[in-house]
Backbone as CSV, one residue per row, in Angstrom:
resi,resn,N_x,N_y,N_z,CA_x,CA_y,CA_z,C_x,C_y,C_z
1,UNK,8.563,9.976,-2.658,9.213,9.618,-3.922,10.719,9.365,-3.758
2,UNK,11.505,9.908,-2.566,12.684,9.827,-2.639,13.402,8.844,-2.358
3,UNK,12.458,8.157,-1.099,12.573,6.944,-0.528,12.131,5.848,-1.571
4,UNK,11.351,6.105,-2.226,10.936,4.836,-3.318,12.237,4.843,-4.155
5,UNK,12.558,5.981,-4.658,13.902,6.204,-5.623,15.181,5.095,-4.744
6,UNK,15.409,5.674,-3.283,16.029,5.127,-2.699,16.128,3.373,-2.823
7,UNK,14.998,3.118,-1.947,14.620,1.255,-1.902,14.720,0.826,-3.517
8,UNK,14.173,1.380,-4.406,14.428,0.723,-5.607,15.869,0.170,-6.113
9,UNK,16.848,1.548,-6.261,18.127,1.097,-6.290,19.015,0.088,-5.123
10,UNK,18.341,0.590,-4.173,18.883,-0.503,-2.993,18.884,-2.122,-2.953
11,UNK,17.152,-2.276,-3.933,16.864,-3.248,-3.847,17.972,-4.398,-5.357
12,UNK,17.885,-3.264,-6.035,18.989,-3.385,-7.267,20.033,-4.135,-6.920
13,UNK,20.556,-3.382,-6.002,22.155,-3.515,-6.018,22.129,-5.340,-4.940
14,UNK,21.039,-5.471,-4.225,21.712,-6.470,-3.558,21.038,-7.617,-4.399
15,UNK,20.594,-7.597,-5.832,20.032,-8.351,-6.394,18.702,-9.173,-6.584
16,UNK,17.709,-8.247,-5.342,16.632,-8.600,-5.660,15.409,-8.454,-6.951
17,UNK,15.885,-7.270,-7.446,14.928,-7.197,-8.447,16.145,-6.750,-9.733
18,UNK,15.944,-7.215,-11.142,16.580,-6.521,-12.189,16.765,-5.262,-12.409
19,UNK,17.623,-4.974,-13.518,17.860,-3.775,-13.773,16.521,-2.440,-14.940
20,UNK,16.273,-3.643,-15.582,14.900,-3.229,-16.698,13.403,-3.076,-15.569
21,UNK,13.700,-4.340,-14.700,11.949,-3.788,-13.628,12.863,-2.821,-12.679
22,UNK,13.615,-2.392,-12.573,13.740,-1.444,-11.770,14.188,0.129,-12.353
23,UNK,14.158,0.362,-13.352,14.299,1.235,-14.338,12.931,1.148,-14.734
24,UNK,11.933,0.590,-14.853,10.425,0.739,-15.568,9.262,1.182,-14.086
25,UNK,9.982,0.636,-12.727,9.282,0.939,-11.687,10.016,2.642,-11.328
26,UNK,10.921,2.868,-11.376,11.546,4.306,-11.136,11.151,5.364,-12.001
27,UNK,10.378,5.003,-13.658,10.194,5.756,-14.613,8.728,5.449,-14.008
28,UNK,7.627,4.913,-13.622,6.583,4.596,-13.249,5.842,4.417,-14.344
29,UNK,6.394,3.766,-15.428,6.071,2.935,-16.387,5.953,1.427,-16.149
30,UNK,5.933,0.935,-15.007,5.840,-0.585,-14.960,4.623,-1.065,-14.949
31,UNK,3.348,-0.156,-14.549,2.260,-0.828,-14.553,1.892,-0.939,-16.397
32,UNK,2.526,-0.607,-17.104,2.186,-1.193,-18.576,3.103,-1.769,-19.177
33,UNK,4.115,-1.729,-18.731,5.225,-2.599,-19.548,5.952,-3.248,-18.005
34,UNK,6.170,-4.850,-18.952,6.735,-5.828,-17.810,8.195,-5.450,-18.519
35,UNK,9.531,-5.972,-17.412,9.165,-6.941,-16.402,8.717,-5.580,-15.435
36,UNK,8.234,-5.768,-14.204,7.709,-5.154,-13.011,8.568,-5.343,-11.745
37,UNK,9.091,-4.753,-11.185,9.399,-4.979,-9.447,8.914,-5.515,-8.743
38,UNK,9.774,-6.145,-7.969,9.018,-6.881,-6.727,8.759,-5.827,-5.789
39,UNK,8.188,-6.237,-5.343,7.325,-5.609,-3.824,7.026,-3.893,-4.248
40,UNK,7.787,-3.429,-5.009,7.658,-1.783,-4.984,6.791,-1.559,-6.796
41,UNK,5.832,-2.199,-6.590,5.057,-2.475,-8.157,3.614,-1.831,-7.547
42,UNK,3.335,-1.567,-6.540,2.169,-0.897,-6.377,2.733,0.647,-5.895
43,UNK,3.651,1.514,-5.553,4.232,2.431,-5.419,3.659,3.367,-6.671
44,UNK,4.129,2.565,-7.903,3.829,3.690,-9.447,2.567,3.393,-9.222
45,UNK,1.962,2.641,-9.195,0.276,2.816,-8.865,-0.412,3.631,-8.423
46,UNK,-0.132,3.819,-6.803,-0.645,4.841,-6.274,-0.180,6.575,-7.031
47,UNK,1.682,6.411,-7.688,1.501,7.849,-8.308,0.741,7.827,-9.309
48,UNK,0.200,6.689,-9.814,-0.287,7.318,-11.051,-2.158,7.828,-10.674
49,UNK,-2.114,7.096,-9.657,-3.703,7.095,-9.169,-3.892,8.551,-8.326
50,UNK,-2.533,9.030,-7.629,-2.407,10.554,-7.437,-2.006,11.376,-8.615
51,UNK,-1.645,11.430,-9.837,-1.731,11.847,-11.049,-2.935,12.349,-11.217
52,UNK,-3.763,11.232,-11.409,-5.456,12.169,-12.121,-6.190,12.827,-10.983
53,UNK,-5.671,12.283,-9.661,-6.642,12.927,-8.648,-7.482,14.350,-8.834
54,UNK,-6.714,15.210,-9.163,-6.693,16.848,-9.738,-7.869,16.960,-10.718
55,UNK,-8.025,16.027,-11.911,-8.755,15.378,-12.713,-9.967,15.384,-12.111
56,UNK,-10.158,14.158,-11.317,-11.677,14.014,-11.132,-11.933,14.754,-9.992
57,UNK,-11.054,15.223,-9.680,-12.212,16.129,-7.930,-12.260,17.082,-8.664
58,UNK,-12.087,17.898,-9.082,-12.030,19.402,-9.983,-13.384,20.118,-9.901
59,UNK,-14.222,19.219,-9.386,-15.593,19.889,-10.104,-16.441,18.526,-8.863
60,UNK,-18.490,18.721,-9.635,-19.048,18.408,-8.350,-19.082,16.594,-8.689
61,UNK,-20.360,16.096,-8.025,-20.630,14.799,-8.140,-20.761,14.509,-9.374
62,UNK,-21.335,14.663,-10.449,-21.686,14.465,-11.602,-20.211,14.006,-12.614
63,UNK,-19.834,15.945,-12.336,-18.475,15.652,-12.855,-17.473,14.240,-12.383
64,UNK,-17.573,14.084,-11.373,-16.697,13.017,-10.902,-17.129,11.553,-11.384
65,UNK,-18.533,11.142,-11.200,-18.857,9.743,-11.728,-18.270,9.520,-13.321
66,UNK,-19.062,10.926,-13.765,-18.486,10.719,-15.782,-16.832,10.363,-15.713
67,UNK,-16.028,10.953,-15.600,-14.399,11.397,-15.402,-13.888,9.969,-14.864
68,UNK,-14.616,10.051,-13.696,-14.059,7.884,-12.932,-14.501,7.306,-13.807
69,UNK,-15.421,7.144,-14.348,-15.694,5.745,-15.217,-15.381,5.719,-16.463
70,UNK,-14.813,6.884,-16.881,-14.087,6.977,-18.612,-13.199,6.585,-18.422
71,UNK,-12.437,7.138,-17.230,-10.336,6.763,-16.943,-10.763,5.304,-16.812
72,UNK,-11.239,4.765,-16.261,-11.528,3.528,-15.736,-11.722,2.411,-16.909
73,UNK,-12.629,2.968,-17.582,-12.871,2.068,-18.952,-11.717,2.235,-19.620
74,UNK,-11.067,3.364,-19.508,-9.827,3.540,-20.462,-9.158,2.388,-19.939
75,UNK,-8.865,2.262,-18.488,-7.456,1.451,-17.938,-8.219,0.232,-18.476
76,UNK,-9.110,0.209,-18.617,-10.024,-1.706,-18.864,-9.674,-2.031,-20.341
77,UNK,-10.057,-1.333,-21.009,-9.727,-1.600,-22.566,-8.159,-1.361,-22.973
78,UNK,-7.154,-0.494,-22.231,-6.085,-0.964,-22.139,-5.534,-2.113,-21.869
79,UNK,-5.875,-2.580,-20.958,-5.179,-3.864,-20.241,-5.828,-5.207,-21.203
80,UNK,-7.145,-4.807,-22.274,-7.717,-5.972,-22.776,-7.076,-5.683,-24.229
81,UNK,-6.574,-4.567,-24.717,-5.834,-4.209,-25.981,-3.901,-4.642,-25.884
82,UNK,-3.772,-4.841,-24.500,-2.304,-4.766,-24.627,-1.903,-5.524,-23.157
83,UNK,-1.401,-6.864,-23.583,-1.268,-8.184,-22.301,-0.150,-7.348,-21.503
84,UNK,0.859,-6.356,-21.584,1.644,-6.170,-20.768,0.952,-5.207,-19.884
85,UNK,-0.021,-4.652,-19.865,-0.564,-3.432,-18.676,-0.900,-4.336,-17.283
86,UNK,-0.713,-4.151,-16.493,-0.718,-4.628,-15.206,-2.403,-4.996,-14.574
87,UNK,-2.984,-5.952,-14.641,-4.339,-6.197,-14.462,-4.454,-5.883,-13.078
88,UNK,-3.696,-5.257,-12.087,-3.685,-5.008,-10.600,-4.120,-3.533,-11.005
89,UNK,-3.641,-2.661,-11.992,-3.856,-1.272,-12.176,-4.912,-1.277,-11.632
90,UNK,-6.319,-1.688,-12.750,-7.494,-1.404,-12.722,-8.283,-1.392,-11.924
91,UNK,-7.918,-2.591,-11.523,-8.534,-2.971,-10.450,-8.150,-1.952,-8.489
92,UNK,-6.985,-1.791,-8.456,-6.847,-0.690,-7.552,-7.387,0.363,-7.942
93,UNK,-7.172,1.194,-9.102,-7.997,2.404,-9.455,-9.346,2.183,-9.331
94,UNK,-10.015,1.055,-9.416,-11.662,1.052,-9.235,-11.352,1.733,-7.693
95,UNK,-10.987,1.081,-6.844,-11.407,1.305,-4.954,-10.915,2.986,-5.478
96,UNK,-9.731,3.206,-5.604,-9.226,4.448,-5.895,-10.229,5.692,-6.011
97,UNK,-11.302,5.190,-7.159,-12.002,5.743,-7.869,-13.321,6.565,-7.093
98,UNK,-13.709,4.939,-6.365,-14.629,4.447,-5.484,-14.826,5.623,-4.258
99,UNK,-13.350,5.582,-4.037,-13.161,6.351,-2.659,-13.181,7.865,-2.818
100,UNK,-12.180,8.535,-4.285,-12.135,10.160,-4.566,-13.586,10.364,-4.955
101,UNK,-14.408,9.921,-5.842,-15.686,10.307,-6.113,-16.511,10.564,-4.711
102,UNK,-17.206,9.279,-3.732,-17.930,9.017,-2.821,-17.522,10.184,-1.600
103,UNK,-15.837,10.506,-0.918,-15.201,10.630,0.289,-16.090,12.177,0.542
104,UNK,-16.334,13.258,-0.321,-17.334,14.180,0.156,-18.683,14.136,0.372
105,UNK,-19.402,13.119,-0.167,-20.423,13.273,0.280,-20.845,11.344,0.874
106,UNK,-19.998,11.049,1.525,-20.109,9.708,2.298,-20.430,10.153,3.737
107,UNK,-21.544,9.325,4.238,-21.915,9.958,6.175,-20.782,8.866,6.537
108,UNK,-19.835,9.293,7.019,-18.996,8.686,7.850,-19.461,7.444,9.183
109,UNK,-20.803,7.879,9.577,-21.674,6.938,10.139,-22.006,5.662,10.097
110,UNK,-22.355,5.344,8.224,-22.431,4.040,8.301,-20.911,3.112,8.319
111,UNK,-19.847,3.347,8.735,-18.372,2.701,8.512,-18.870,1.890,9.894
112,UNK,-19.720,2.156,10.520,-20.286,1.434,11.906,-20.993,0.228,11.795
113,UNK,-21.771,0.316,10.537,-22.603,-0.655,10.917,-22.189,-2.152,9.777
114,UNK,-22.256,-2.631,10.705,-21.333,-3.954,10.153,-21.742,-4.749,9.137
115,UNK,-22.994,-4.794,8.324,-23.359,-5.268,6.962,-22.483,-4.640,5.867
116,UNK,-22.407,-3.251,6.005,-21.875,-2.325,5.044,-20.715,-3.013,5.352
117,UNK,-19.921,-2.889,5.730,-18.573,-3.618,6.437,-18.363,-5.129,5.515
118,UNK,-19.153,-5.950,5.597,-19.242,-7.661,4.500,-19.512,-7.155,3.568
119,UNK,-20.643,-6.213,2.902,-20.515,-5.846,1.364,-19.570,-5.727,1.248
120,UNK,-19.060,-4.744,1.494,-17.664,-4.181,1.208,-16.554,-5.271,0.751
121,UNK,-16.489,-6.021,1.704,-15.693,-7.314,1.757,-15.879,-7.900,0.717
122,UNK,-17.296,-8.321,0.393,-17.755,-8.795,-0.950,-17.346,-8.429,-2.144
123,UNK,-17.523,-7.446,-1.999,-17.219,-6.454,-3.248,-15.734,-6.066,-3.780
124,UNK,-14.833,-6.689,-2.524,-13.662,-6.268,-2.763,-13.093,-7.798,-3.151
125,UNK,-13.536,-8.847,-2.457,-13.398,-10.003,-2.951,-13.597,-10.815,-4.626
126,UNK,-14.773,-10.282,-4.665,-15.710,-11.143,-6.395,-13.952,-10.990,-7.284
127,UNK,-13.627,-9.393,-7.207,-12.743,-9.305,-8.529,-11.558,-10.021,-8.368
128,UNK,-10.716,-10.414,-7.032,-9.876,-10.939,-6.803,-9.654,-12.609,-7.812
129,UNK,-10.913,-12.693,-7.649,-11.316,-14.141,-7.961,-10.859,-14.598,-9.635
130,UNK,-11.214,-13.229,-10.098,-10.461,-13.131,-12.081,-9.718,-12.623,-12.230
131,UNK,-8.456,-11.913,-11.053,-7.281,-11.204,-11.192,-6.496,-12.333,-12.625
132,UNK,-6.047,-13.493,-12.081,-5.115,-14.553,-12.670,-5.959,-15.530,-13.950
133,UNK,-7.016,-14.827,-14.780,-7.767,-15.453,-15.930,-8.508,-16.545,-15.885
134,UNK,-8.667,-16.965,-14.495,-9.882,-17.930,-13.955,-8.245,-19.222,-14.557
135,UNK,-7.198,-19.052,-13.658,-6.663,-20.246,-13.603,-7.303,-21.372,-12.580
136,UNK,-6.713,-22.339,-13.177,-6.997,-23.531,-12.647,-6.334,-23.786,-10.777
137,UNK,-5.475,-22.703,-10.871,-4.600,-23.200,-9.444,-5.979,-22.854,-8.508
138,UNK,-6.410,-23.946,-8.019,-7.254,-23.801,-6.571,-6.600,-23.307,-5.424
139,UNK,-5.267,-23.188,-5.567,-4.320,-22.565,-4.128,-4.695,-20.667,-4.282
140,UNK,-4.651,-20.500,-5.699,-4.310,-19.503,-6.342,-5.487,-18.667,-5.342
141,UNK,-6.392,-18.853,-5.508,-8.201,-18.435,-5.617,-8.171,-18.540,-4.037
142,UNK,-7.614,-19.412,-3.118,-7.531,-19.617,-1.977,-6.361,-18.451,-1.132
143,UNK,-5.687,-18.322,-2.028,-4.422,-17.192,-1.151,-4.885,-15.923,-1.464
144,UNK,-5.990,-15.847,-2.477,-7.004,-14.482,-2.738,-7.673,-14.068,-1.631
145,UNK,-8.110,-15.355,-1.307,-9.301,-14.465,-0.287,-8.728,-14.694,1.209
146,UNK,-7.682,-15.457,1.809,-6.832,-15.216,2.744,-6.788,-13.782,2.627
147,UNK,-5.935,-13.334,1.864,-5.480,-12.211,1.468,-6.521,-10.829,1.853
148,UNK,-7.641,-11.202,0.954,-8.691,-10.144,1.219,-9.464,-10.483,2.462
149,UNK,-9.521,-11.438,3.187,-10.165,-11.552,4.399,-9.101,-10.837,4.783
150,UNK,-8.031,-10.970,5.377,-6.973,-10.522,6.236,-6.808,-8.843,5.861
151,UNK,-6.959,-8.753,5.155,-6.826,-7.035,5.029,-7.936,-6.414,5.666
152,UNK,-9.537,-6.947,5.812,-10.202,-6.424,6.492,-10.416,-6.708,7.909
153,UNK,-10.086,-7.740,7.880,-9.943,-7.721,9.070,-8.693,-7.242,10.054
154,UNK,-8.092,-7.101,9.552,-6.946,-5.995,10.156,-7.362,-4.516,10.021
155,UNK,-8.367,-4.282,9.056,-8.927,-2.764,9.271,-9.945,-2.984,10.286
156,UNK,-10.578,-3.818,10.520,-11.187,-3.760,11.375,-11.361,-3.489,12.932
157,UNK,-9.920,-4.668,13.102,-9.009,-4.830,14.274,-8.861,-2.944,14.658
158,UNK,-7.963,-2.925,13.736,-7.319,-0.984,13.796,-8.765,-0.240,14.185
159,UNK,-9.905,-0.553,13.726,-10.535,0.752,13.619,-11.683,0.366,15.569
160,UNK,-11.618,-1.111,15.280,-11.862,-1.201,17.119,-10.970,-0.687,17.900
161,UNK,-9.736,-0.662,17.834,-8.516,-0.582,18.583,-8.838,1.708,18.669
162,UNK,-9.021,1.940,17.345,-8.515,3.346,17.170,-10.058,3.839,18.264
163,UNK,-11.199,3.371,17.958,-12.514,3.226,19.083,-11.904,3.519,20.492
164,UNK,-11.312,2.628,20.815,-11.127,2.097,22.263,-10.096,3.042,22.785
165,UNK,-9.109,3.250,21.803,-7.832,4.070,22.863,-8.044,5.377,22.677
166,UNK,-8.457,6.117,21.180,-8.857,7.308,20.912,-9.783,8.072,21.304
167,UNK,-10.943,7.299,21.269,-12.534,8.708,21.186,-13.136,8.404,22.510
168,UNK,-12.080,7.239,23.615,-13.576,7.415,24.710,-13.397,8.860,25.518
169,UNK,-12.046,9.273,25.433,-11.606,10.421,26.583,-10.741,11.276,26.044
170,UNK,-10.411,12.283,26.743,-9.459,13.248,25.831,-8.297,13.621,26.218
171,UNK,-7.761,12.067,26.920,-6.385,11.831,27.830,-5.648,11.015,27.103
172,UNK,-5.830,11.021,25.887,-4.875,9.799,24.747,-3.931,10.551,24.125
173,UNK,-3.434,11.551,24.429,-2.256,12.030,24.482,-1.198,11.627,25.465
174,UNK,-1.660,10.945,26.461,-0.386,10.530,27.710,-0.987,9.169,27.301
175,UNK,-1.575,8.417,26.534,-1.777,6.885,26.439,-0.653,6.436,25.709
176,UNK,-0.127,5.412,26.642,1.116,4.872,26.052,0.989,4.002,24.848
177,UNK,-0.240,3.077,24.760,-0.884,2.331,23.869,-1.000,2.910,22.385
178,UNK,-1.477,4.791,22.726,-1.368,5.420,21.851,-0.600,5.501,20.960
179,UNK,0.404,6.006,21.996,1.827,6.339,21.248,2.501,5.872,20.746
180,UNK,2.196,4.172,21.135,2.762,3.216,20.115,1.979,3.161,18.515
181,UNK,0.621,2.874,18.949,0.361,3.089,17.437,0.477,4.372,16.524
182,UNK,0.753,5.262,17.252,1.237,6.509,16.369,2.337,6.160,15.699
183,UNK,3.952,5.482,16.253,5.031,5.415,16.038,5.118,4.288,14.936
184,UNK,4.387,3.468,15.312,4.321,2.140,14.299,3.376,3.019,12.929
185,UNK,2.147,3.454,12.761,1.517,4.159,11.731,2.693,5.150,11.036
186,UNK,3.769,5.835,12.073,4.419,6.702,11.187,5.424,6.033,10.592
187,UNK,5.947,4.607,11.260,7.539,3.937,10.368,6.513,3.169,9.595
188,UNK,5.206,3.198,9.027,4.553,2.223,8.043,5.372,1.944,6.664
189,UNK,5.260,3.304,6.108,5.939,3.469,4.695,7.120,3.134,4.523
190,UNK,7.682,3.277,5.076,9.027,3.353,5.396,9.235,1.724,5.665
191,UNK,8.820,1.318,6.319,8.440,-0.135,6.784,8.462,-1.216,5.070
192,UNK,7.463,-0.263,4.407,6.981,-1.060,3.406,7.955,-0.924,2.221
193,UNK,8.772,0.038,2.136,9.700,0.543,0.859,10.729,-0.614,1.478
194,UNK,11.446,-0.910,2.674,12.502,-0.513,3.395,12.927,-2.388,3.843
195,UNK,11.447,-3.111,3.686,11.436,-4.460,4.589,11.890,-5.612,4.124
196,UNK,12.081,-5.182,2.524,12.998,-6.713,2.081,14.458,-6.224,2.510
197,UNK,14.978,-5.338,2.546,16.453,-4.695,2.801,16.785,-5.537,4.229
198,UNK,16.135,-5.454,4.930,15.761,-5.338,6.611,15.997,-6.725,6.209
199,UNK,14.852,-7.588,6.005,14.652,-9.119,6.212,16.562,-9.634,5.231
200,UNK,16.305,-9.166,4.024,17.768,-9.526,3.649,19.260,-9.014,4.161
201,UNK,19.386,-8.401,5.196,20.128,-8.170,5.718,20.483,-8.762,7.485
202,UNK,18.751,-8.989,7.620,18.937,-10.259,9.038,19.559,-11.597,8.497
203,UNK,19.076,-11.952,7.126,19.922,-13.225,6.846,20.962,-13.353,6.547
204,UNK,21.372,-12.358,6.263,23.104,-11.978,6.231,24.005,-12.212,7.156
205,UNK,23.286,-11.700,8.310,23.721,-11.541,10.030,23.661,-12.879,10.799
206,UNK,22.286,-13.469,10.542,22.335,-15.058,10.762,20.940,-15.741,9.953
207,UNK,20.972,-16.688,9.893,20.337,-17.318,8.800,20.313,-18.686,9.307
208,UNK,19.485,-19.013,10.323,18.845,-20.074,11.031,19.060,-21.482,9.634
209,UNK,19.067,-22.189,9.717,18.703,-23.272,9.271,17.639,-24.042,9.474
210,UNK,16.775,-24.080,10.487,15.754,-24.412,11.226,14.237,-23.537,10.609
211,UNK,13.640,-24.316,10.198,12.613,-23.247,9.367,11.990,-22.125,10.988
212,UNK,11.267,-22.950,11.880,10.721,-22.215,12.686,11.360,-21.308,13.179
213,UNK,12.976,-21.523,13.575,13.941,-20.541,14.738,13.835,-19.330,13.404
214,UNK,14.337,-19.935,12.158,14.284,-18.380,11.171,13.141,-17.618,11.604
215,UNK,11.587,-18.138,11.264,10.351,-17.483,11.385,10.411,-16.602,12.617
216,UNK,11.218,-17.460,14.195,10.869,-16.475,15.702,12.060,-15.383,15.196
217,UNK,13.499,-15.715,14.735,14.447,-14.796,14.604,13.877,-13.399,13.713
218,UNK,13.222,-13.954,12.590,12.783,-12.307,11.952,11.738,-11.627,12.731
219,UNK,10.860,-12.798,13.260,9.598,-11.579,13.812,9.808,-11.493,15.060
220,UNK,10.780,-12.055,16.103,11.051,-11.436,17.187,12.615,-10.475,17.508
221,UNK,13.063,-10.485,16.356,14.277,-9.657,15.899,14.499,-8.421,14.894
222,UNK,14.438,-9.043,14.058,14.169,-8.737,12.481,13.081,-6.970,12.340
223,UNK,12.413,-7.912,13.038,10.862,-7.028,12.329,10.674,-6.026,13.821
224,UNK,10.963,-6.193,14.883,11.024,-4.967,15.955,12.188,-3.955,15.608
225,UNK,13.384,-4.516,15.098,14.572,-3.402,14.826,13.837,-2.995,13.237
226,UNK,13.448,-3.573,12.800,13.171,-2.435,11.155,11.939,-1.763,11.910
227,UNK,10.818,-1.842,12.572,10.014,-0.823,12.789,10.531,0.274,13.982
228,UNK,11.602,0.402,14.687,12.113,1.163,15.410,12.817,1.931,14.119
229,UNK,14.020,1.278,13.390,14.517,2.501,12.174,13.810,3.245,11.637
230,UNK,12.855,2.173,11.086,12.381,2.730,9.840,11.533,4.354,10.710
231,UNK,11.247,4.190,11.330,10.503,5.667,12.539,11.433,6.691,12.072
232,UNK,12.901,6.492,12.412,13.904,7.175,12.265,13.897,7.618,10.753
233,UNK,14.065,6.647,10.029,14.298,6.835,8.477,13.117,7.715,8.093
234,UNK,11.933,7.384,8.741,10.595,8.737,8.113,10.959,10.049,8.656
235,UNK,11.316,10.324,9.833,11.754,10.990,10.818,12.680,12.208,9.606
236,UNK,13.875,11.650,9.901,15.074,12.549,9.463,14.770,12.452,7.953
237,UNK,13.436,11.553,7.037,13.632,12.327,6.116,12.578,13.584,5.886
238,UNK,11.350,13.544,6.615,10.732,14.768,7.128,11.131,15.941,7.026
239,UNK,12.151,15.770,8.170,13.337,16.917,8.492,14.029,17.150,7.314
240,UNK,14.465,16.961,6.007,15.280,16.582,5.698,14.368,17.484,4.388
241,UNK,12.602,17.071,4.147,12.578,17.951,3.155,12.013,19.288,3.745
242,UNK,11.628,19.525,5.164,11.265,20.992,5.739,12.372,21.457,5.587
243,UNK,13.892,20.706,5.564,14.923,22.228,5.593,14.714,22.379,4.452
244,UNK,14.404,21.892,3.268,14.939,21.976,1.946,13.923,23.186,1.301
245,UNK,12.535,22.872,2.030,11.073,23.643,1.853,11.852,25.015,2.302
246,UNK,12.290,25.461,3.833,12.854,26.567,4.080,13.927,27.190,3.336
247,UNK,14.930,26.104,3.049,16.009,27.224,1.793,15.605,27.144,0.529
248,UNK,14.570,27.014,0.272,14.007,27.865,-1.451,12.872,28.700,-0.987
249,UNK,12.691,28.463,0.135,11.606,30.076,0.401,12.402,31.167,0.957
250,UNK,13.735,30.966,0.959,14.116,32.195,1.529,14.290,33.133,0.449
């Protein structure tokens, strides 16, 4: 939360996002009232989707299906009673939903077998398709499922990769391969609060004119120095709330 507090105002001051979406994303009121933040508009999401968590696990399976699908209908008939609620809410709280109900009694087994794997895909795709009210933009409907192809398949990628370097042996503690994806998984967040700052501050520094030299300058510049900080920036702020945890327990 501190770091979101942080990037929000940060993002303020160098003029990327207003003062009203960035005051409605810091109060984590933006998913119902516009305007909304750029890039840090799914942040209040996830708190609000860790909000009820407490809510629906509380109790067994039963309890949990009733509890997900009331909040759920609630967020649905919200967003169809009142055009400013964020139609991304709902739709993240479904997987949200999907995942706190199912995650105790799911066999971890079938994440193997690769049909379950395209449902999934399917299933995560159909809604994408009526996010934007069945507009007419054919680009629109097309950068959807880019979008949702590419997310699974980058989980996919990760979860062959986590296969291969992790579970064959029990020497992936000295795997260097490892240790990179540990370091990159831990500057993620940080990565993600932290990366318009980063990218707007390489163009500050230099600012290619050349569309392609920009594209090699951020991702062979740009984007290796923000995932080395940002490590740091998770790092010392870690540290930063264990001392704080230790001087109120003393």
């Amino acid at each position: 939360m501190p770091l979101f507090l942080l990037s929000a105002i940060m993002l303020y001051l160098i003029g990327f996002n207003g003062l009203r979406a960035t005051i409605n994303g810091m109060l984590c009121i933006s998913p119902f009232l516009k305007p909304r933040p750029y890039t840090l508009w799914y942040i209040p999401v996830i708190i609000i989707c860790y909000a009820i968590t407490p809510l629906v696990c509380r109790k067994g399976l039963s309890w949990r299906i009733c509890c997900s699908s009331a909040i759920l209908t609630l967020f649905i008939l919200l967003r169809l009673l009142v055009p400013s609620v964020d139609k991304r809410l709902s739709f993240n709280l479904l997987f949200f939903l999907i995942g706190a109900v199912s995650a105790p009694y799911f066999d971890w087994k079938f994440k193997r077998i690769w049909y379950i794997k395209v449902i999934f895909v399917l299933v995560y795709l159909i809604p994408l398709l009526y996010l934007h009210n069945n507009t007419p933009e054919v680009l629109t409907t097309h950068k959807e499922y880019f979008a949702g192809l590419g997310v699974f398949a980058i989980l996919f990628v990760c979860e062959w990769l986590s296969d291969a370097i992790f579970c064959k042996d029990n020497t992936h503690k000295d795997n260097k391969i490892a240790q990179i994806i540990r370091c990159i998984s831990y500057s993620s967040m940080a990565c993600y609060m932290f990366h318009r700052l980063f990218f707007w501050a390489g163009e500050m520094l230099i600012n290619p004119a050349v569309s392609k030299v920009k594209w090699l300058y951020m991702a062979g510049i740009v984007f290796p120095v923000m995932l080395y900080l940002s490590y740091y920036i998770q790092r010392y702020y870690d540290i930063t709330i264990e001392r704080i945890k230790i001087f109120i327990n003393k």
